[in-house]
N, C-alpha and C positions, 0 to 999 in steps of 0.2 A: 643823498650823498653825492656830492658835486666832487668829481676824478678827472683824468684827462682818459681817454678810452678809445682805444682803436679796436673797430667792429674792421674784420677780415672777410670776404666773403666769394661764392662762385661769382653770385651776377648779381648786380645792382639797376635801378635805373638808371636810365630811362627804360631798361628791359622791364616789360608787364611779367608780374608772374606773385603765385602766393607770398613765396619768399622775400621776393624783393619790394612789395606792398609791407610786409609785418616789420622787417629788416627795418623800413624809412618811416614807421611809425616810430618803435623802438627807440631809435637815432633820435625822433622828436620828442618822446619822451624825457631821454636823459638832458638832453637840450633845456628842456622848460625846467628841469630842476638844477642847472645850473653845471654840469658838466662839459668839458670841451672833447667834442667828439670827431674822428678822423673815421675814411672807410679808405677801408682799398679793397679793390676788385680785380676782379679780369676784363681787360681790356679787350670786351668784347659786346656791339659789333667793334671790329676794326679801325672805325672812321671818329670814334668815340675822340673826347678829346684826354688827351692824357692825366689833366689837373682840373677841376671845375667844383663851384659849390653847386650840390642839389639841394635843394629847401633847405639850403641854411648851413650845412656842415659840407666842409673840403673833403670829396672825394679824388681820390690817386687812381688811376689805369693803367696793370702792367701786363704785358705776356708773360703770365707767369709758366714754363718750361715743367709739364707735367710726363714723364719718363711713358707713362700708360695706355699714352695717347698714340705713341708709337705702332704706326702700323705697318703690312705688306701691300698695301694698296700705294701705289706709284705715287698718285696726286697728295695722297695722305703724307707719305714720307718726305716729300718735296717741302711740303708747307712745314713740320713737325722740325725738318732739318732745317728751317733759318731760324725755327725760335731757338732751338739749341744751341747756333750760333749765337745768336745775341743773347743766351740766359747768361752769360757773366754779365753782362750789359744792364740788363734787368733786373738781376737782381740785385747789384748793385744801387739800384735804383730805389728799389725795394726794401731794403737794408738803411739806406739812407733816410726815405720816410719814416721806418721805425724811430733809429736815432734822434733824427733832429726831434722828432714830438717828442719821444721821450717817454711813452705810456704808461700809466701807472696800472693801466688792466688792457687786457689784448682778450680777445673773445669773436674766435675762429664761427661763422657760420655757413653748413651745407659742405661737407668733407670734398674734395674736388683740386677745381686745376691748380690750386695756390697753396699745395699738403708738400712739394718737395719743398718748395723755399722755406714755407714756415720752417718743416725740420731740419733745413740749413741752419736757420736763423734762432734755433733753440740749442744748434751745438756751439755758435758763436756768441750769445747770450746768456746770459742766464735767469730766463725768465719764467714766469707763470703762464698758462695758458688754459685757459675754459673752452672748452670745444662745441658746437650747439649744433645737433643734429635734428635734420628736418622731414624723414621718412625715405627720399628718393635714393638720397644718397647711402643709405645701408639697405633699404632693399635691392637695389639697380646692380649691388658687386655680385650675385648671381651669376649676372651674363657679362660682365667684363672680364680683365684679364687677371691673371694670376699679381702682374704689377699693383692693379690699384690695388687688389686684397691685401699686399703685402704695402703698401703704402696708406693703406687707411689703418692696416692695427697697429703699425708704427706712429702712429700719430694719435691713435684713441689711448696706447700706451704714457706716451710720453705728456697727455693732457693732464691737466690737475685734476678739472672738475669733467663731466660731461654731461651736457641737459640733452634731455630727447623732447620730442614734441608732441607725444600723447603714451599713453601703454600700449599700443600696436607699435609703433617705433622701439621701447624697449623691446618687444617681444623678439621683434627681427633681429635685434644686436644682440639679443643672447646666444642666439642660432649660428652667431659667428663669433662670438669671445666669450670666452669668461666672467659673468660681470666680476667686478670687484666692491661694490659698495659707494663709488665716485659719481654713478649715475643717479641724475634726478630730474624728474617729469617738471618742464612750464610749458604749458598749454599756451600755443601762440593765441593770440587776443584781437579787438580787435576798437579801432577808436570810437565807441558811441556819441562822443558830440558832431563826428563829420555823419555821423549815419542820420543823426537825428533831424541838423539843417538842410539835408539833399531832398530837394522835389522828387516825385514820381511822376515817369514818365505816362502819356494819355495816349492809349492805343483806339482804333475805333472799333476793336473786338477785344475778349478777352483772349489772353494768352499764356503759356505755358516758355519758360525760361531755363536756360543754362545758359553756360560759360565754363569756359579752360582750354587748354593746347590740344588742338584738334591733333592726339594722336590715340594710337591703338587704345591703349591701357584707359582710354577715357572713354571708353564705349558712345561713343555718339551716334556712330551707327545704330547703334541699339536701338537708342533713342528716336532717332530718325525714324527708323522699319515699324516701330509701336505707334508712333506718333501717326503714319498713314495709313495706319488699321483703324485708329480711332475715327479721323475724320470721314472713314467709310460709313459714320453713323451719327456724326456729330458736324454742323456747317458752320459750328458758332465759337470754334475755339482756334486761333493760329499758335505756332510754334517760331520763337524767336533764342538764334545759337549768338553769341557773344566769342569771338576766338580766333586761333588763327595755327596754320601747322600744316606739317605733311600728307594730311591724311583729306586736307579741305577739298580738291581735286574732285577725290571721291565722295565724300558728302554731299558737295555740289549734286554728282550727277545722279546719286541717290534719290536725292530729294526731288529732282526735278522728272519727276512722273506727273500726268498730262493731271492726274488729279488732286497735287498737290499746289497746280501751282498757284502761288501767290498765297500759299499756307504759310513756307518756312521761309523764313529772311534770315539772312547770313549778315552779319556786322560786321564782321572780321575784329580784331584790335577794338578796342576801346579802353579809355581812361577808366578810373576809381570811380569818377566823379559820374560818368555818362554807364556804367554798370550798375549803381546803387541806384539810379532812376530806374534802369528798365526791370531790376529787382524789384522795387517798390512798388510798379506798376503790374507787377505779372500775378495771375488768377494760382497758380504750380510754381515750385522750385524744383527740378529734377538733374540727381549728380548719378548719372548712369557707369560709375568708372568702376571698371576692371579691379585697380588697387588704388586706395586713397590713404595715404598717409595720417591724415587730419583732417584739412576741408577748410579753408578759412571763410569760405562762399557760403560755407553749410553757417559758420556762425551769423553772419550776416544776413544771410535770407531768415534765421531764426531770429534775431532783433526787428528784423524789417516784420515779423507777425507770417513769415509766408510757410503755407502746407508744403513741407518737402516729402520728395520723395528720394530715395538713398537706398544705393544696392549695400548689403554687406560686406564690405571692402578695405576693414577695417577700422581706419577712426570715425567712420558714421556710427557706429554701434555706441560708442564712447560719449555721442551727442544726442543720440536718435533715438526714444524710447517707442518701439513700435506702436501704431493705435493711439500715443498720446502725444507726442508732439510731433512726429511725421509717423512717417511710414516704411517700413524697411524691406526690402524687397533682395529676391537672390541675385547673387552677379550673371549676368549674359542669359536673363529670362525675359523674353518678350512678352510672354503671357502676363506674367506677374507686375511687371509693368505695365502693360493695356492695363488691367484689372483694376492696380490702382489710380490710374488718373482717373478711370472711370468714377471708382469712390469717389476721389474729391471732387469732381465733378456734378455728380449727383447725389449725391450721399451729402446734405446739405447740416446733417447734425454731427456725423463726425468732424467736418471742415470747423463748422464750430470748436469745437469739445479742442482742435490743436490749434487752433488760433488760441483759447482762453489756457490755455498751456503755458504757451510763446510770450504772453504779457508780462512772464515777470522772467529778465534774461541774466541768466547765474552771472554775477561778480566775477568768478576765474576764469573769465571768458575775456574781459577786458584788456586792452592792452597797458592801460593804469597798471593792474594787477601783476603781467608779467612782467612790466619792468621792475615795480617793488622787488618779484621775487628773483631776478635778474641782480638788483643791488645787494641784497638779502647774501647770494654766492659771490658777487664781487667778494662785499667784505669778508665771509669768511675764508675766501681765498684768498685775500691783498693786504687785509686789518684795513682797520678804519683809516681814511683821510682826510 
């Protein structure tokens, strides 16, 4: 179904992240079936350019003027008080993007700093809106302010449709609203023809892999402290982190004990492209997080054939049948992590038994598939075009 379609969103690239990886898939999706597609973001970082095509479709960058952001911290109010000066300015801006395209479908993803304008921009229009939630952003209103909670169910209200991104996401959003029946699961996907052409990278040891935003909630520490338990018994396995964040400082100086070193190598940042080598080349996949909404790394290290290991953190369970195609292990257990690399390490018949698992990778995992079912709610929210 070829529409004209403006995806809304927190962050886009060139920012690395699950979201903005599935987001710029998606975007190619509708692309190759013949839709014209528009994004607008948050112009953010800063330096970004305000108008530019990324792979192929016009992205817009605005300050979008988020009320929640509002804080008592000096330096925070300083910055927070010029966007609100220039939000007539912006969103004007903003407003104008709409118009001139002209959208026949608008579809909001990851609730955030672009939720007052949208609801500016539904009392001056009169339009539809699909709202597509991605796990961080309805678990994370916990600890914000009474603002965003009150600026996310005014916008989960005012949506037509709402997609979650596995049943651990519904589960959260029922803990904060009512459902009403508007809610419906697509399983973010992910492109197997780029998975299928990428090399793997050649270590000259075998090694054990993650990736994601070195913070808290992503236990890497964990990972880390297990990981130099192991090597007290094992001289044949290194540990390589993909990432980058608040928390790298410490990880750094974590890892750098006189017997690790030249164990763990730090990447920082890295592409799609330079991630699905060192995926494809690693002996372990291990997502040690605190909370994980989905996982989209967890799809991909399961097409690439690789033994994960995945604390209970929510959408691993969704993916992760224990003993058969990874291994599930508790959140913030060292033990139970030693334990299991150890398994796939030596235990050379279970590695087997979830590799021969992994070779045939479920259909609604694709990102083919979630676009289908992405057009599937277009049309019943817009009718056909």
């Amino acid at each position: 179904m070829a529409n004209k379609i403006i995806f809304i969103t927190s962050s886009y690239l060139p920012v690395i992240g699950g979201l903005q990886n599935f987001l710029s898939q998606l975007v190619g999706e509708f692309q190759k079936n013949g839709s014209e597609v528009r994004v607008i973001t948050h112009k953010y970082p800063r330096l970004l350019k305000s108008q530019e095509a990324v792979l192929g479709a016009r992205t817009f960058r605005c300050l979008f003027f988020d009320p929640a952001n509002f804080k008592f911290n000096f330096r925070s109010f300083l910055v927070n008080l010029g966007v609100l000066i220039l939000s007539p300015i912006n969103f004007f801006r903003f407003y104008r993007w709409v118009k001139d395209f002209n959208p026949e479908i608008i579809n909001y993803h990851f609730v955030g700093s672009p939720t007052f304008f949208i609801l500016i921009l539904l009392k001056i229009k009169k339009i539809k809106l699909i709202t597509s939630l991605h796990g961080d952003d309805v678990r994370t209103l916990a600890y914000r302010s009474k603002m965003s909670m009150l600026l996310f169910k005014k916008i989960i209200k005012k949506s037509n449709v709402i997609t979650v991104n596995s049943k651990n996401t519904l589960k959260d959003l029922k803990k904060i609203i009512t459902l009403t029946g508007k809610e419906k699961i697509i399983y973010n996907g992910i492109n197997l023809e780029q998975l299928r052409t990428q090399e793997s990278f050649s270590a000259p040891r075998k090694y054990i892999f993650s990736l994601g935003r070195f913070v808290k909630k992503k236990g890497f520490n964990i990972l880390i402290e297990s990981f130099l338990k192991v090597i007290e018994k094992r001289d044949d396995v290194d540990l390589i982190l993909a990432g980058d964040g608040p928390e790298r400082n410490d990880l750094e100086a974590l890892a750098k004990e006189s017997k690790a070193l030249g164990r763990i190598t730090f990447l920082g940042w890295v592409g799609q492209t330079k991630a699905i080598e060192y995926l494809k080349g690693c002996e372990i996949f291990v997502l040690p997080s605190f909370y994980e909404p989905f996982g989209l790394v967890l799809l991909e290290a399961m097409f690439c054939q690789k033994p994960i290991i995945a604390t209970k953190s929510g959408g691993p369970q969704e993916l992760i049948v224990n003993n058969e195609n990874g291994l599930l292990i508790e959140i913030d257990d060292k033990n139970s992590l030693i334990k299991a690399i150890f398994e796939l390490l030596d235990n050379r018949e279970l590695k087997d038994k979830i590799i021969a698992n992994l070779k045939i990778y479920p259909e609604e995992f694709t990102i083919k598939s979630a676009a289908i079912k992405y057009s599937l709610i277009f049309k019943e929210t817009y009718g056909e075009k």
